[in-house]
C-alpha positions in Angstrom: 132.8 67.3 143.8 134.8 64.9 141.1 134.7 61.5 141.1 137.4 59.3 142.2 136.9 58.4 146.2 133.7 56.9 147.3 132.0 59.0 150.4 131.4 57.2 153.4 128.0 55.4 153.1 126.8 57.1 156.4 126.7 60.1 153.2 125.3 58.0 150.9 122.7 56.3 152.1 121.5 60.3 154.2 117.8 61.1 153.2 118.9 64.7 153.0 122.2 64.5 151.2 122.7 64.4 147.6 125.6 63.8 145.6 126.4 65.5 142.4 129.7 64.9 140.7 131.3 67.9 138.4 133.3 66.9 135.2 136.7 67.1 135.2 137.9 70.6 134.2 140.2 70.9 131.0 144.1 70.9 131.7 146.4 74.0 130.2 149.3 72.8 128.8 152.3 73.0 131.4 154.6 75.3 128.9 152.4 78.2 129.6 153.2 81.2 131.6 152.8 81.3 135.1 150.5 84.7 134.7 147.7 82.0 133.6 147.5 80.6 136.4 146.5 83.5 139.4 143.5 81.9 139.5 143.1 78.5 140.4 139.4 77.0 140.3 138.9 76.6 143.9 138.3 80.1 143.8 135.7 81.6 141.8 134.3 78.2 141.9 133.7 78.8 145.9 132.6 82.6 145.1 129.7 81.6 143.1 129.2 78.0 144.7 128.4 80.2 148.3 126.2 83.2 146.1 123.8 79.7 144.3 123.7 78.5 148.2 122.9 82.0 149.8 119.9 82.5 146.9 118.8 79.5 147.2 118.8 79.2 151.3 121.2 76.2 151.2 124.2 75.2 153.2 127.4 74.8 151.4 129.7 71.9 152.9 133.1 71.8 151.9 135.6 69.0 151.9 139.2 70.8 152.6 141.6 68.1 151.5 143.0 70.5 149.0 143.2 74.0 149.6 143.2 76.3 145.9 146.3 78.6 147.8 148.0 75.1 148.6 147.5 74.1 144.8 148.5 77.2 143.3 151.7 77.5 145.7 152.8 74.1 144.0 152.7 76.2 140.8 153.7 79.9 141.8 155.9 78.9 145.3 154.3 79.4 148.5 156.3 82.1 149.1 154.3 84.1 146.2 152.8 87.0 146.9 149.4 86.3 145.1 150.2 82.6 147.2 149.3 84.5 150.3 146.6 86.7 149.4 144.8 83.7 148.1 145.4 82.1 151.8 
């Protein structure tokens, strides 16, 4: 995940649990149209994230805080059609 909150040490200090941190993706400019941005990272991030863990006989763990469909209804309105079949 990105860097910014510390997971609980109960995480941290697990002999089975490593932590990697991703770099911060790069930011389009706000002025942009809206077509830009169908696709939010969550995503196609998730799609190939659950593929790596499937070849690789791992479990995926996800931390929902943010949902991509919650994040992209900020942009589009959650009343969007692409807003719901993202959800």
């Amino acid at each position: 995940g990105y860097d910014g909150s510390k997971p609980l040490i109960s995480i941290t200090n697990h002999p089975n649990i490593n932590i990697h941190y991703m770099s911060h993706p790069w930011k389009l400019p706000d002025k942009l149209p809206k077509l830009l941005f169908l696709n939010p990272p969550s995503i196609p991030t998730l799609m190939i994230t659950q593929f790596v863990c499937w070849a690789r006989q791992a479990n995926l763990i996800i931390d929902w805080h943010n949902f991509g469909f919650t994040i992209l209804g900020m942009r589009l309105g959650h009343n969007s059609r692409i807003v719901k079949i993202a959800k």
